[in-house]
C-alpha positions as CSV (number, residue, x, y, z in Angstrom):
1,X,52.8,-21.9,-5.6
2,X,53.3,-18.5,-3.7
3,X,50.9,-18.0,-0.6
4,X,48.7,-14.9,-1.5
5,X,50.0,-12.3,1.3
6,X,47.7,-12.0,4.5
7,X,46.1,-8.4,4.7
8,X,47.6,-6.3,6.7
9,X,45.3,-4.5,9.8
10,X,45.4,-1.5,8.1
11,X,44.1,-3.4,4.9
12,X,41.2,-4.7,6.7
13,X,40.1,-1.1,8.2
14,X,40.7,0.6,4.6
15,X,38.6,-2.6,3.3
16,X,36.0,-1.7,6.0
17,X,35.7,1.7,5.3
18,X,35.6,1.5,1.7
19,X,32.5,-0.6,1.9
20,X,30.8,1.6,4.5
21,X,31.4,4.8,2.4
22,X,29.6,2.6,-0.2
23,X,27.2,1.8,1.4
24,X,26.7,5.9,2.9
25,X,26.3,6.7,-0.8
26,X,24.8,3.8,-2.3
27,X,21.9,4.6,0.1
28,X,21.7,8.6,0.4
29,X,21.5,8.2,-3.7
30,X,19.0,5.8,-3.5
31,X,17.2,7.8,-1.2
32,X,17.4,11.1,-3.4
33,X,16.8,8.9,-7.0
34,X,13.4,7.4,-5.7
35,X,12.2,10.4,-4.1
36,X,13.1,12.4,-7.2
37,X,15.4,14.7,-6.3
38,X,17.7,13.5,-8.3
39,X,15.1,13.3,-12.1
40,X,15.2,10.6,-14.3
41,X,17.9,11.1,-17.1
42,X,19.9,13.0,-15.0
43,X,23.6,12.5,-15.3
44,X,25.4,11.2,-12.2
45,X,29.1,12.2,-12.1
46,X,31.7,10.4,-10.2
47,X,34.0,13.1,-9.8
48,X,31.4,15.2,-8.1
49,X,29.6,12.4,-6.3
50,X,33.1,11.5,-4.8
51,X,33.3,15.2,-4.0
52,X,30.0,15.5,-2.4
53,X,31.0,12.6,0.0
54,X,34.3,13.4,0.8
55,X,35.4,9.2,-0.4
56,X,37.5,8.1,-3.3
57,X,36.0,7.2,-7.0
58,X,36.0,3.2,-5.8
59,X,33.3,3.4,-3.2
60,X,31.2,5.3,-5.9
61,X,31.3,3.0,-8.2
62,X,30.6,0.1,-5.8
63,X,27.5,2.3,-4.6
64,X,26.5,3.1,-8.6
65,X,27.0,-1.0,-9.5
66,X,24.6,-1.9,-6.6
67,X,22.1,1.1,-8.1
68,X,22.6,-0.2,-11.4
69,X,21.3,-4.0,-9.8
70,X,18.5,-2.3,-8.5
71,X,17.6,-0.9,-12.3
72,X,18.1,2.7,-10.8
73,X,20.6,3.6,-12.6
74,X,21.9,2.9,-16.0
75,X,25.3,2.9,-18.4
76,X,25.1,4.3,-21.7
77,X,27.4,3.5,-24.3
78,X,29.5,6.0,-23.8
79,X,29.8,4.8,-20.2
80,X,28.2,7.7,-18.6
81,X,25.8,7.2,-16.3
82,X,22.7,8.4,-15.8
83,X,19.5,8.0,-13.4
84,X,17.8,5.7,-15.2
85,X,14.9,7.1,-17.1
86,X,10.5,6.2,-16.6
87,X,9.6,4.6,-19.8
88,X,6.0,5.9,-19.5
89,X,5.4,3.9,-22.7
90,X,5.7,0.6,-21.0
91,X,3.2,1.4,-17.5
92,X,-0.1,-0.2,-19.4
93,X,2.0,-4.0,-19.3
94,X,4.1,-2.9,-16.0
95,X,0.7,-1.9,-14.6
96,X,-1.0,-5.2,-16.0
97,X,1.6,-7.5,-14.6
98,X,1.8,-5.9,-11.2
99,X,-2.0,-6.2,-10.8
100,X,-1.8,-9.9,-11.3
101,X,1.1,-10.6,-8.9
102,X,-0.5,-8.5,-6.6
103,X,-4.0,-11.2,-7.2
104,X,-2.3,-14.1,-7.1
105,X,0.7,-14.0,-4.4
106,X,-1.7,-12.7,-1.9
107,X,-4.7,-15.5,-2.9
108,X,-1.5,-18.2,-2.1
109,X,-0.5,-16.6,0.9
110,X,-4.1,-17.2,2.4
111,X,-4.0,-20.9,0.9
112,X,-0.4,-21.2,2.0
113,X,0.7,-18.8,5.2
114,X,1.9,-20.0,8.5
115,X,1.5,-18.2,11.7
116,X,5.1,-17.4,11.2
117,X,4.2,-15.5,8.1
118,X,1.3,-13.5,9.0
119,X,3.7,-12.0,12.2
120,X,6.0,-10.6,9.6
121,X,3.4,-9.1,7.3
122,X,2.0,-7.5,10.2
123,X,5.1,-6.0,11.3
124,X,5.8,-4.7,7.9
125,X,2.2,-3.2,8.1
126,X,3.3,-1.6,11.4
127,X,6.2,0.0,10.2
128,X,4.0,0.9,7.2
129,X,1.7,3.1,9.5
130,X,4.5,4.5,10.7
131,X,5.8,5.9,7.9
132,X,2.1,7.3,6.8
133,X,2.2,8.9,10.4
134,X,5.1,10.6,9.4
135,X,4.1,11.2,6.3
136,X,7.5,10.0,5.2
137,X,7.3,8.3,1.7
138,X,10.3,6.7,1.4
139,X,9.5,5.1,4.5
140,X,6.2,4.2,3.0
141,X,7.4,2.8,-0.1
142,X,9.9,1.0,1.5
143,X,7.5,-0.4,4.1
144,X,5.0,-1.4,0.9
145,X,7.2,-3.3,-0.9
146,X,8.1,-5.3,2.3
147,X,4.6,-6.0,3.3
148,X,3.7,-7.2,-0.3
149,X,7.1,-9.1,-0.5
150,X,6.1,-10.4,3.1
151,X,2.5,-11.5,1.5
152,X,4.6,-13.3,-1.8
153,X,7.0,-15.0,0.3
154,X,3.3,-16.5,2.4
155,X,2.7,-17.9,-0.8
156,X,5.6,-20.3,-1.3
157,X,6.1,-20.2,-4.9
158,X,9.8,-18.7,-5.3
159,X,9.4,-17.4,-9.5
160,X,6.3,-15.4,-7.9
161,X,8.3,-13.8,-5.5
162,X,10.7,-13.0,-7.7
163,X,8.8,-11.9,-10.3
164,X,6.6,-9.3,-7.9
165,X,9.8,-7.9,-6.4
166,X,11.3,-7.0,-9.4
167,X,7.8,-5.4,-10.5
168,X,8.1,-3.4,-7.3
169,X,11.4,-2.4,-7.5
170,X,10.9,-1.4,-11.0
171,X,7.8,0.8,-9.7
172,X,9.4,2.5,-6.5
173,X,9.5,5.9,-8.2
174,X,5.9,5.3,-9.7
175,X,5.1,4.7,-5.5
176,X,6.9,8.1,-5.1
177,X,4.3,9.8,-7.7
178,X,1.5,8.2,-5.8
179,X,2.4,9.3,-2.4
180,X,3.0,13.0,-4.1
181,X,-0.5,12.8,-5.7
182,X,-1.7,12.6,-1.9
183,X,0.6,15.3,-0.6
184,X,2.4,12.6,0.8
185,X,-0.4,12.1,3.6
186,X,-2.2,8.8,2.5
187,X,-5.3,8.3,3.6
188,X,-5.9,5.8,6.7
189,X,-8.6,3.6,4.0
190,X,-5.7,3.1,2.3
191,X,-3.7,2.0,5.2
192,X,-7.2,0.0,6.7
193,X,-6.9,-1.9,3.0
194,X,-3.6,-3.1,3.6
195,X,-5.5,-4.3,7.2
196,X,-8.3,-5.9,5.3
197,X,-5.8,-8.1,3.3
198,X,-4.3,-9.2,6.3
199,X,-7.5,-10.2,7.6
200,X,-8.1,-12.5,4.7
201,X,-5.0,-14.0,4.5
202,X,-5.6,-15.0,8.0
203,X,-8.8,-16.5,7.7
204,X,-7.4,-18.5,4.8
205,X,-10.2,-16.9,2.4
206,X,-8.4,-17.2,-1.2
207,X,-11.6,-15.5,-3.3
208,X,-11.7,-12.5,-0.8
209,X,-8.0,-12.2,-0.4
210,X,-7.9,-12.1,-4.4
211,X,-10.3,-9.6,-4.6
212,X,-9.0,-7.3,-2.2
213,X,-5.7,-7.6,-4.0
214,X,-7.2,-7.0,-7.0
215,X,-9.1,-3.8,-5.6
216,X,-5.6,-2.5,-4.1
217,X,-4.1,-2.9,-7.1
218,X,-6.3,-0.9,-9.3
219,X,-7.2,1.7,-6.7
220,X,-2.9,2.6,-7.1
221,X,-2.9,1.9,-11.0
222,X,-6.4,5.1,-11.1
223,X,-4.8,7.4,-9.0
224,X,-1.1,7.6,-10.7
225,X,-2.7,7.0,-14.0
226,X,-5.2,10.5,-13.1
227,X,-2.1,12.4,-11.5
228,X,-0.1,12.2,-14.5
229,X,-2.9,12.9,-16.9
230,X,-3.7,16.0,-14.1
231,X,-0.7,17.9,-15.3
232,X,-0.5,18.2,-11.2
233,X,2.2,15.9,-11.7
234,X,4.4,18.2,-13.3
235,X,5.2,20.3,-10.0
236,X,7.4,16.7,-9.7
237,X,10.2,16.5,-11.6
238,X,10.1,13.5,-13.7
239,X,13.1,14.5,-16.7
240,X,16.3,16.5,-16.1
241,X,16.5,19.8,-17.2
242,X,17.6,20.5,-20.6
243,X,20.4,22.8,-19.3
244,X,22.4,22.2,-17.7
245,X,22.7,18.2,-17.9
246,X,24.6,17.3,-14.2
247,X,21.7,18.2,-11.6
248,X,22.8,19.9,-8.2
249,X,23.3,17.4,-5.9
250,X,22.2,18.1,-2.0
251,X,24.9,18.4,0.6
């Protein structure tokens, strides 16, 4: 049987580099989908992707397959691909579900945490303030999903954990709406909730933690749910524009 032929050096930087460009794109289109630069249903071309980046077509589609993972992207039949879209239809149940993984990963962490745990959900909540300093949202949303995911993992139940961050991945661009709905400056109670979770958790009080959750929750589900009926929320842009259908992309 013929030995398969050992890469070359130049292989392994080409390899290298490949993966980094992917990575360079996979994140600066990640960065402009969830802040909404780039609107839902808009068309993502590879040829002018590739162009905007200076790379190949390969690293694009690495960085568009890792996208498509995190349900930020999507194929359509025609094999085009497009941001995916908001299926405003659906928030109700997303909204439902989220509330109770919210209640009852954080009522296990305060059953279940470790010292261990409540040092990295309080450095997620640092980097959390940071970002609201800043008044950076992607930072913020970022930071969020941590610090809940942080709060999940406390809770030692894996399908939980699972479960929650795929409800908060699903809901990063609904985060972004929230965060606009503030002018991007949160206020600090929302921040000193976040605080009083952690508090609860470490006192290892289950009914308060819940309730806080539960509180947290529903105070993000009210203020998305009045932004959007608003019509404020239109100054966002949530769909593509009808003409033309490939969206400008920033340098």
């Amino acid at each position: 049987m013929p030995l398969a032929r050992a890469a070359k050096p130049q292989d392994a930087g080409e390899t290298r580099s490949r993966g980094g460009g992917a990575t360079k794109v996979y994140e600066a289109l990640k960065h402009d989908i969830l802040d909404l630069v780039l609107a839902p249903g808009s068309a993502l071309d590879e040829t002018r992707i590739a162009e905007r980046f200076g790379l190949s077509r390969t690293p694009i589609r690495e960085a568009l397959v890792r996208l498509a993972a995190d349900g930020l992207v999507a194929t359509l039949p025609n094999r085009n691909t497009i941001v995916a879209p908001i299926d405003f239809s659906t928030l109700p149940a997303h909204f439902d579900a989220l509330t109770l993984m919210h209640r009852v990963t954080t009522r296990l962490a305060a059953l279940r945490r470790t010292a261990k745990d409540l040092d990295e959900i309080r450095i997620h909540q640092a980097g959390f303030g940071r970002a609201v300093a800043a008044a950076d949202a992607i930072g913020m949303a970022d930071a969020n999903r941590d610090f809940h995911l942080a709060i999940a993992r406390a809770g030692r139940n894996r399908y939980y954990t699972e479960l929650f961050g795929r409800l908060l991945d699903e809901g990063r661009r609904l985060n972004r709406i929230y965060y606009a709905s503030f002018d991007d400056h949160l206020p600090a109670e929302f921040v000193a909730e976040h605080e009083a979770i952690i508090q609860a958790i470490a006192e290892r009080d289950a009914d308060r933690a819940d309730s806080l959750a539960r509180a947290h929750a529903g105070q993000v589900v009210r203020q998305i749910q009045g932004f959007l009926a608003s019509g404020v929320a239109g100054d966002v842009v949530l769909a593509p524009a009808a003409e033309p259908a490939q969206p400008a992309l920033p340098a």
